[in-house]
C-alpha positions as CSV (number, residue, x, y, z in Angstrom):
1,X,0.0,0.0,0.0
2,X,1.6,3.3,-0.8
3,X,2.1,5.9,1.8
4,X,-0.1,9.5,1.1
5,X,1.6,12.1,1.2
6,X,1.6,14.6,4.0
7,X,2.4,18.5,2.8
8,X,3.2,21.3,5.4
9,X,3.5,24.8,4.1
10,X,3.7,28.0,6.2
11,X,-0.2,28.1,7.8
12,X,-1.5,24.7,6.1
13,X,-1.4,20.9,6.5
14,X,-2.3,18.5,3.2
15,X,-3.1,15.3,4.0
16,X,-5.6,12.4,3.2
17,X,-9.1,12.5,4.1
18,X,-10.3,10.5,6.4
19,X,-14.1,9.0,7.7
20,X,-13.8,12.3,10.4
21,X,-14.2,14.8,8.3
22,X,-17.8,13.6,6.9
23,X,-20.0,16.5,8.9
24,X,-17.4,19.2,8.0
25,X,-17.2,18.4,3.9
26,X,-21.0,18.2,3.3
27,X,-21.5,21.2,5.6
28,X,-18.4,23.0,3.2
29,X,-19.1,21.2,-0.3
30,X,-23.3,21.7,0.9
31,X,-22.8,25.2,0.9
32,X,-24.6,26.0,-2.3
33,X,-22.2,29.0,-2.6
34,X,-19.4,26.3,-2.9
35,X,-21.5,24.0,-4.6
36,X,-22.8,26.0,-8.1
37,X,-18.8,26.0,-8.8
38,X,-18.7,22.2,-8.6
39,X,-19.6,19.4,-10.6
40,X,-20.9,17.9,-7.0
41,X,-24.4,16.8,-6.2
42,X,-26.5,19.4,-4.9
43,X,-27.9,19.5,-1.8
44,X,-24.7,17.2,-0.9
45,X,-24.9,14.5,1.6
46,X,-23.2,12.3,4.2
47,X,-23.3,9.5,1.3
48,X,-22.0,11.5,-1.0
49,X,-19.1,12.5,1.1
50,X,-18.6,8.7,2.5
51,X,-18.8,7.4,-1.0
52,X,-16.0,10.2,-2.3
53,X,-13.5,9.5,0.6
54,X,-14.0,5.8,0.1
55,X,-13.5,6.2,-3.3
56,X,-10.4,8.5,-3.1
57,X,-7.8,5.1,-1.4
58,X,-8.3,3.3,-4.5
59,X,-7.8,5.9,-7.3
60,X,-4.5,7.0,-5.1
61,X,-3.0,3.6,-5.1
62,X,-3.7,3.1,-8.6
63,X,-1.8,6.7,-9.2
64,X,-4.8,8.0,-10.6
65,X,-6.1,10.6,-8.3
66,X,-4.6,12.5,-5.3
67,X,-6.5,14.6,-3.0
68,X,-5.6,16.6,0.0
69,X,-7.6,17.7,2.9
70,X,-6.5,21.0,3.4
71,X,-6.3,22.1,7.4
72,X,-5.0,25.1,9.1
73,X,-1.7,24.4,10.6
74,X,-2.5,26.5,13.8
75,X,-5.6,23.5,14.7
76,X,-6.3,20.9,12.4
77,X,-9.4,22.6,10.9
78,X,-10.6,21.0,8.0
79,X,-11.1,24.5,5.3
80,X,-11.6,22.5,2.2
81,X,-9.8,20.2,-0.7
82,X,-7.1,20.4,-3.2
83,X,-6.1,17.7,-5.3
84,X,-5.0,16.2,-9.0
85,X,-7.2,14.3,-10.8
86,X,-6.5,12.2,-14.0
87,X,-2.6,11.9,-13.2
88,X,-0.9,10.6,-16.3
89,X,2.4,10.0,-14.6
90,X,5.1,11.8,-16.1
91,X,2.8,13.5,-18.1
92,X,0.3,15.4,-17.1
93,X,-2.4,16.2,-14.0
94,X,-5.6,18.4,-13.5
95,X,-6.1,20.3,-10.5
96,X,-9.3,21.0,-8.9
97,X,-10.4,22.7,-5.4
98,X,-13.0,23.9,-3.0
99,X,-12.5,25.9,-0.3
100,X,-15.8,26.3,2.6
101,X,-16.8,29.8,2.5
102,X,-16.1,30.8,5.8
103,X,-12.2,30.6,4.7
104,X,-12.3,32.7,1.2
105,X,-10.3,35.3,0.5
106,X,-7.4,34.2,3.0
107,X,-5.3,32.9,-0.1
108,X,-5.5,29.2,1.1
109,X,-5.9,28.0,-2.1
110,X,-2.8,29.2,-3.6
111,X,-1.3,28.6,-0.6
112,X,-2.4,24.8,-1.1
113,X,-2.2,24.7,-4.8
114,X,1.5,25.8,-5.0
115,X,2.3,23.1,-2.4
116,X,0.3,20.5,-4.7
117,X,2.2,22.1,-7.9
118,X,5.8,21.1,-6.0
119,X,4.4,17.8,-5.1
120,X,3.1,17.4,-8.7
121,X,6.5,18.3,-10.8
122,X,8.8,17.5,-8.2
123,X,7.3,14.1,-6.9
124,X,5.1,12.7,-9.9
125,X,7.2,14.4,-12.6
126,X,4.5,15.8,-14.2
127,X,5.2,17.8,-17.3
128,X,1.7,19.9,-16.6
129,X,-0.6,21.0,-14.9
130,X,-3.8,22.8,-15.9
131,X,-7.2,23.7,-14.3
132,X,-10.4,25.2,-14.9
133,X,-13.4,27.3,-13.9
134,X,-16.9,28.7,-15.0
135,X,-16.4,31.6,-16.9
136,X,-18.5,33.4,-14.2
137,X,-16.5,32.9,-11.1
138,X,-13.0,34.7,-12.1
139,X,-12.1,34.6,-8.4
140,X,-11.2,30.8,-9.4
141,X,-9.4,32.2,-12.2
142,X,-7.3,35.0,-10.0
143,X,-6.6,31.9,-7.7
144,X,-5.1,29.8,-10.8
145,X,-3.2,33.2,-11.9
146,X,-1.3,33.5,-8.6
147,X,-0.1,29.7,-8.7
148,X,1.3,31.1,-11.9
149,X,-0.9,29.8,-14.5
150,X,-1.6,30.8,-17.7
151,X,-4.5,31.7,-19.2
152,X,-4.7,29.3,-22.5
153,X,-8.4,29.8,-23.8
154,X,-12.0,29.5,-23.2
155,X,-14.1,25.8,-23.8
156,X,-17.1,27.4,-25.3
157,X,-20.6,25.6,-24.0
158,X,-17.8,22.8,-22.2
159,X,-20.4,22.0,-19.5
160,X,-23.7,21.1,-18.9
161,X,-24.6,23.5,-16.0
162,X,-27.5,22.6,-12.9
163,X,-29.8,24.2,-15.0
164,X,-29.5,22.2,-18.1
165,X,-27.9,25.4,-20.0
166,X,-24.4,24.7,-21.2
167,X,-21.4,26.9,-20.0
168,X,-18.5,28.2,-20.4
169,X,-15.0,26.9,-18.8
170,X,-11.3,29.4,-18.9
171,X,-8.6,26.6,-19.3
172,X,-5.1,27.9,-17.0
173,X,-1.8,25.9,-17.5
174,X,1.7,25.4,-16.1
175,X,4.1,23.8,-17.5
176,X,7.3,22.0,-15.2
177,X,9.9,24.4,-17.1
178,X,7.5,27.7,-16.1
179,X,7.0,26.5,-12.6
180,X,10.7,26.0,-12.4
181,X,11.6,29.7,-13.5
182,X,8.9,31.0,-11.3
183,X,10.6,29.4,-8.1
184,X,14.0,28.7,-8.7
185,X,14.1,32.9,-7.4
């Protein structure tokens, strides 16, 4: 069985999920203001979280998936998620995130993301990384921006949304040689 990795960075702690934090990721991912950004169910559950947790082991160990718990540093508090998804080793990954809403604006995602983004080219050996978001939530997009993507184009009607109307996704990308540049200063 391979070992999950544990990340620290200055205020955070990444690490696996475990059966604990049930109650606190359907009361964050339930939050319809962190919901409508996700592809998630809606209202989310406590099955839907046991079910993604569970599921999460198995798509690790086959090197498929990897995603963190993110948790302040200071006591453990679960805040939210941050993971890669899709991991074609030495290849490429796509992030994806959620932070609850009580903890927006704090710049724990980046804070998280460029952790993941070490662990990803350093560790895996990926060659990129690349994330997305709604056209209408470019806070997403500001977040993606400061982990040093790129802005690489729009996926026109990419999505069904919760209405049935399809939607608009902004593409960002990094590539190992960019990330390198950007923190070998």
């Amino acid at each position: 069985m391979k070992k999950f990795p544990r990340l620290e960075t200055k205020r955070l702690t990444l690490r696996a999920f475990e059966m604990s934090d049930v109650d606190s990721v359907v009361a964050m991912a339930g939050d319809w203001l962190v919901a409508q950004t996700l592809t998630l169910p809606y209202p989310y559950c406590e099955a839907d979280a046991v079910a993604w947790i569970k599921a999460s082991a198995p798509f690790f160990e086959k090197g498929e998936i990897v995603n963190f718990a993110v948790c302040l540093k200071e006591n453990g508090q679960l805040i939210g998620s941050l993971g890669l998804k899709d991991i074609l080793a030495g290849h490429r990954a796509e992030m994806g995130y959620w932070i609850g809403k009580a903890h927006w604006n704090h710049g724990y995602a980046t804070e998280a993301g460029l952790a993941v983004m070490t662990y990803g080219f350093e560790v895996l050996k990926l060659r990129r990384i690349f994330a997305h978001h709604l056209t209408w939530n470019p806070a997403s997009g500001r977040v993606m921006s400061k982990m040093g993507m790129s802005h690489e184009g729009v996926l026109r009607e990419h999505i069904a949304g919760r209405d049935g109307a399809f939607e608009d996704m902004s593409v960002y990308g990094i590539l190992r040689e960019e990330w390198k540049k950007k923190h070998s200063d």
